[in-house]
N, C-alpha and C positions, 0 to 999 in steps of 0.2 A: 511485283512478281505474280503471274496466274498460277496459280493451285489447279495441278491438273490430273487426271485419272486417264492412260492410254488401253485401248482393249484391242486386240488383233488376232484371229485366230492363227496368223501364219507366222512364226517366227521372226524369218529371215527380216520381215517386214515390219514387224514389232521395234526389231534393233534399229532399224533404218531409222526409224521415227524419233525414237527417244535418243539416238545421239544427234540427230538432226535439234530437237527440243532441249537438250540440253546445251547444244552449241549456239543457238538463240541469244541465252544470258537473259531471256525475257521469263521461262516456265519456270516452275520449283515442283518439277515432279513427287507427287504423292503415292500412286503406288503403278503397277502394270500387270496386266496379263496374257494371257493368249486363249483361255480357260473364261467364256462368258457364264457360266456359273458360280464359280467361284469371285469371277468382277463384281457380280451382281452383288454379293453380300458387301466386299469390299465397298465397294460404291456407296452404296446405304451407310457404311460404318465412319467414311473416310469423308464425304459431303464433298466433294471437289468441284471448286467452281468451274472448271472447263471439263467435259469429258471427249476426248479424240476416239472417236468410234468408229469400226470395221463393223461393216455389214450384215452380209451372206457368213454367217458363222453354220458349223454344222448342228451345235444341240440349241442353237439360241438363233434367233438375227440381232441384228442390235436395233431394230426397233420392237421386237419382244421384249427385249434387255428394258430401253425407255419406259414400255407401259407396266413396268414390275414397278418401279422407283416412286419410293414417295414423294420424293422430292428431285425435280427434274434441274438437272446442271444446264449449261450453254452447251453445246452441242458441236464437233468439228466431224464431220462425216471423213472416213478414209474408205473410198471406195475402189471399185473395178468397173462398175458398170456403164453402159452405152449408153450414150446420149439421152433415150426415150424417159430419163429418170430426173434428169441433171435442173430439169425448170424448177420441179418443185424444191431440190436443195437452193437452190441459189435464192427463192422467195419465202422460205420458212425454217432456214438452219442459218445458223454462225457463217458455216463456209462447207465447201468438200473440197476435200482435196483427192485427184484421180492418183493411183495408183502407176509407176512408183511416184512415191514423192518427191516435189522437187522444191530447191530452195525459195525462190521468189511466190510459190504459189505460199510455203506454212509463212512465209513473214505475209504477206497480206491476210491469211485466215488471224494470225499473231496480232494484226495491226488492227484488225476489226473487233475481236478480243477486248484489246484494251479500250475502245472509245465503248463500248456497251458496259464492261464495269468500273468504268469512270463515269458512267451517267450521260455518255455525250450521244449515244444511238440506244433506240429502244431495242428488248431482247427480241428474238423472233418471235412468232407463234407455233411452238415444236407441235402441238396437237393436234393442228395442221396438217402440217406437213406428213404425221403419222398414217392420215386419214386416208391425205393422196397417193402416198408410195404404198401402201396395204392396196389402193385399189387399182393402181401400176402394177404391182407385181401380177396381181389377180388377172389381169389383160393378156390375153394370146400375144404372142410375138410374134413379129410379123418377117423377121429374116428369113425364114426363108432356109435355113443352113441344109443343105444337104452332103455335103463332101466337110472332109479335112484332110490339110495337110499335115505328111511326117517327112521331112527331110534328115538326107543322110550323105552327108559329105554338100556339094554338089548337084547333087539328087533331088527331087522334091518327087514324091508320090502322096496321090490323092487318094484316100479314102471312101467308099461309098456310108455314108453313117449308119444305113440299111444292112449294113455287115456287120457292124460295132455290137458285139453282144453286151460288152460293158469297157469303162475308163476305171485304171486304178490308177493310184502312186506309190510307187518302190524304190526304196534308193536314191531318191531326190529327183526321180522322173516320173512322167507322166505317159504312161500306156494305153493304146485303144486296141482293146482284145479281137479280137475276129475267131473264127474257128478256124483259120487256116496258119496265123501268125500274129504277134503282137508286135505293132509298130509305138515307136516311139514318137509323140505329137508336144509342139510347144506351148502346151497352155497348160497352166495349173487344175487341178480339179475345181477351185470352184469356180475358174474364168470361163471352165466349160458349164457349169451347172448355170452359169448365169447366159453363157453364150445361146445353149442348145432347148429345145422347144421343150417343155415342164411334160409334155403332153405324152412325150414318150421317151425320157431319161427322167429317172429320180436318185437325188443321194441317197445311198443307203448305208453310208460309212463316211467320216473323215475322210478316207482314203478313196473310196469306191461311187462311182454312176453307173446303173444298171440302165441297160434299154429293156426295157418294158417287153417288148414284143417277142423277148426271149427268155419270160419269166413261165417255168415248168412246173418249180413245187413251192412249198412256202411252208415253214414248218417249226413249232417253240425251238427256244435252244436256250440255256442257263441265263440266269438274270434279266428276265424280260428279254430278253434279246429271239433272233428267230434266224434260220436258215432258207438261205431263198438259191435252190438249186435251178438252173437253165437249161432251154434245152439245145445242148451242145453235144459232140461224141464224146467230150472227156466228161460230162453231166459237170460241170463247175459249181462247186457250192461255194457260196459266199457270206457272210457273217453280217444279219444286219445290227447297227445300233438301237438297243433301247428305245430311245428316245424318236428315233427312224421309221420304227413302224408303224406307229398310228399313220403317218402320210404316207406309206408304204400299201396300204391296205385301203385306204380308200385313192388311193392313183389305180391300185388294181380292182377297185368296185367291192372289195368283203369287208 
């Protein structure tokens, strides 16, 4: 049986996993989270030979997560992202599995697993691999994205993203704010953080993507934390995370 540690910041996604891993008959789950701080220690505490890692987290990534760890596990990437990433997983990680997951992709991550801690394939080179997705990430994206779709019924209307003052999620949806009305769009926050150009949308919450170009005031608020009001007619203030603003503030140059 693999000794495994699962870490996912999105719920829904988390469950999916581990009853997928536990219907296997192959894992002996060790612990879970959705919380990459709180993994972090667990991970250190718990040694687990395989760790099944989520990404794009909002106070960590999980390759921050990796360079904390004294001691590095095998590695199963659970990802979202586009193509432009996927060479360097498949040459210096266990496996990835894209988002949702599906059965036949975790038995092959599962089956490659067990021929490396049976001694019959050598582990990857995780450090590697850290080096090249730190300087992927760091790379402009070249999509392009100008528009999004929000459909309703039947409907499909497009977006100009040059109107999107910011993305939240409420109620188990995802909203792209405008000053005129907020439409409802089918991608999660971070499939947009991951989708949309770094250069002018930044997380500034679990929940929240601010566009840049509609940032007014910026200002302390309780527990490190900081108030970044727009400039909208309703003046929108928005709550950013702690941990948010150090890249909050140099996306804005202070």
């Amino acid at each position: 049986m693999i000794r495994a540690y699962a870490l996912d910041d999105e719920p829904l996604a988390l469950r999916r996993l581990l009853r997928m891993l536990e219907a296997s008959g192959r894992v002996t789950l060790e612990g879970s989270s959705t919380d990459p701080v709180k993994a972090l220690e667990e991970i250190a505490r718990i040694r687990p030979q395989v760790l099944f890692l989520d990404i794009q987290m909002p106070e960590m990534t999980g390759f921050q997560l990796l360079e904390q760890l004294d001691r590095q596990p095998l590695v199963v990437f659970t990802t979202a992202y586009d193509q432009y990433a996927l060479r360097a997983f498949e040459v210096n990680s266990i496996d990835y599995l894209l988002k949702p997951v599906e059965e036949a992709h975790l038995d092959r991550a599962l089956a490659k697993l067990e021929r490396v801690l049976a001694g019959a394939a050598p582990a990857p080179p995780l450090g590697e691999l850290l080096a090249q997705m730190r300087a992927a990430l760091a790379a402009p994206r070249t999509e392009g994205v100008e528009r999004i779709a929000s459909r309703t019924g039947e409907r499909v209307h497009f977006i100009e993203l040059a109107s999107v003052t910011h993305f939240y999620a409420e109620d188990k949806l995802t909203f792209a704010a405008t000053t005129e009305k907020n439409w409802v769009v089918d991608k999660t926050i971070t499939e947009l953080e991951q989708k949309l150009d770094p250069a002018r949308f930044v997380r500034v919450h679990r929940s929240t993507l601010v566009n840049l170009a509609f940032v007014d005031e910026l200002y302390p608020w309780f527990g490190g934390r900081m108030i970044l009001r727009l400039k909208t007619p309703k003046k929108t203030e928005i709550t950013v995370a702690r941990e948010r603003v150090r890249e909050l503030k140099e996306r804005l140059g202070i």
